[in-house]
N, C-alpha and C positions, 0 to 999 in steps of 0.2 A: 254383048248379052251376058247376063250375072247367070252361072250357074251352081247348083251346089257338087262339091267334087266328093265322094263316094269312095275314092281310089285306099285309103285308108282307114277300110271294113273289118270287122269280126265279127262272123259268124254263130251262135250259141243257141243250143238247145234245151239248154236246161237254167232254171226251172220250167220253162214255157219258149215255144221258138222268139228270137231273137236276134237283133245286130247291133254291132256299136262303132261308132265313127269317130274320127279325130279329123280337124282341122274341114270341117264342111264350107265354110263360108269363108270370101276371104277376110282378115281382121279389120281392115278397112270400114268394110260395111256393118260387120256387127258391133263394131264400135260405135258408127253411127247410130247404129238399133238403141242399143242402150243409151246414147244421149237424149236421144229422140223420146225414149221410154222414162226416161227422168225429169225431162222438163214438162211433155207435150201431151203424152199419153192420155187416154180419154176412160182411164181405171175405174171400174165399178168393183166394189166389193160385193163377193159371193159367199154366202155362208150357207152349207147343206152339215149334212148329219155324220157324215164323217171329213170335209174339210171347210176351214174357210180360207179367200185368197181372193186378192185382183185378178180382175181379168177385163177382156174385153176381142173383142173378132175385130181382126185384122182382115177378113174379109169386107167387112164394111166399114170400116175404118183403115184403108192402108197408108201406112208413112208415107213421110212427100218426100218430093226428087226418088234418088237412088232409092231409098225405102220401099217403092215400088217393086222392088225386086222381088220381095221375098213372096207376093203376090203374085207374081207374073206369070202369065200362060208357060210358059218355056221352064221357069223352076217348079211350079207345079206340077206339070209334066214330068220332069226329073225326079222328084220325091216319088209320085204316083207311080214309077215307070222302076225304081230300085225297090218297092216294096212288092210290087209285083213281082219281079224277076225272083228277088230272094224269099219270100214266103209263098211260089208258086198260084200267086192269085192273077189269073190272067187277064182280068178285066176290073178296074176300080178308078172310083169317081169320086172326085170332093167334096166331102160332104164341108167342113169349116176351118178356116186357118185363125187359130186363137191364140191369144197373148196369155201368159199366167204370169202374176208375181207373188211372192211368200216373202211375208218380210217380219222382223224379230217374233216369238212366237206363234206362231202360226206353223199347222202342221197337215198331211193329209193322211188319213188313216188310212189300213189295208183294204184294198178293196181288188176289182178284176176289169170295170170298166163298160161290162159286159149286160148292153142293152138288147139284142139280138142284129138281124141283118142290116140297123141301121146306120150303125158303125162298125167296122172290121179289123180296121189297119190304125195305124197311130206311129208318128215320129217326131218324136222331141227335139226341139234344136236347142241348145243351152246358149245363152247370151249371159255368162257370168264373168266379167273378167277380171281376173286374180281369184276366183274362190278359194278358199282354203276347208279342207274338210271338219277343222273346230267350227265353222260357221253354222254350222248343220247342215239342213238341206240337202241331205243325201237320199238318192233315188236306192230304194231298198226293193230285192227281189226274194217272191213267197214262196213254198213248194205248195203252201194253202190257203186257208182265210184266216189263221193263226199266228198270230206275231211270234212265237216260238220256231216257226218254220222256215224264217231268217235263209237263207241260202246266197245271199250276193250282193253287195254293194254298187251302186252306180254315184263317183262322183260329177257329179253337174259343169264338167269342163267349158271354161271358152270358149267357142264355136265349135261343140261336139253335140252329137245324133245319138239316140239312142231309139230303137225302131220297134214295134211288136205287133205279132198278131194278138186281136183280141178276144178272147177265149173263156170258156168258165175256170180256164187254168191261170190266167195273166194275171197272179196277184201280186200287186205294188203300194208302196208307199212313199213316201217322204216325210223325213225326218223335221224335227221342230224345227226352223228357224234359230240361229242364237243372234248372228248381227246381220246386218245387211241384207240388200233385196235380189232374191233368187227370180231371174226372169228365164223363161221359157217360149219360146215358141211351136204352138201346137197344131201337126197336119191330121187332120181326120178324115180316115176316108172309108166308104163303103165298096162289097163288092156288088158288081151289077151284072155277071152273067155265071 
């Protein structure tokens, strides 16, 4: 059974609660992610008002063989089960597991994410391998809705998590694009008691 390992967590509260992982999955399979993501992938383009980007729900489209995993009752569970624990939310359900990619140009403006109780929770898994921070694509943290409010950099590592509750505080971005395709895998999830 594929799980994702958590054991290399940090904890943060500021600008908005928070966690950040190293080495969640092992390189194996997210290597296969992104093979699978480069050749096979079933990418729509999404353009809204403040980003554009591929994507498409790995819920209803999951990888084959192994790729399954990242879908599976037992890793879902596992993501559902560390966001809980660590943002205190005792009860949460998935709402969608979604693929993102950004690629040269493409950029997602400041925003918070924050629809109400339909979505809560959110953790990012990064499938970049080798990124370099000249590439752009750097996950930026807001104290506001003001790009001057800049307070923290996230770069989009290798198989690294990056977790949050979602809040009218959670304001984030990503940085333009300069080369290459930044892909993401995204858990969303709501509370339900």
């Amino acid at each position: 059974m594929i799980l994702p390992d958590f054991s290399r967590t940090v904890n943060r509260s500021d600008p908005f609660p928070n966690f950040r992982s190293q080495d969640v999955i092992d390189r194996e399979l997210a290597d296969a992610m992104l093979d699978w993501l480069d050749e096979e992938a079933p990418w729509k383009l999404r353009i809204a008002d403040f980003y554009e980007q591929h994507e498409f729900s790995l819920s209803d489209r999951p990888g084959p063989g192994i790729l399954g995993a990242f879908t599976s009752g037992p890793f879902v569970k596992a993501v559902g089960s560390e966001l809980s624990r660590r943002f205190a939310a005792p009860s949460l359900a998935l709402v969608d597991v979604t693929v993102h990619r950004l690629v040269e140009g493409q950029t997602i403006k400041v925003h918070n994410d924050e629809i109400g109780e339909e979505e809560t929770h959110r953790l990012l898994l990064q499938v970049n391998r080798g990124w370099r921070a000249e590439q752009g694509g750097l996950l930026m943290l807001f104290a506001g809705d003001d790009s001057a409010s800049l307070t923290d950099v996230v770069m989009p590592s290798h198989r690294s998590a990056f977790a949050f509750e979602i809040s009218q505080q959670s304001y984030h971005a990503v940085s333009t694009v300069r080369t290459g395709a930044r892909d993401t895998i995204v858990y969303t999830f709501r509370k339900t008691g």
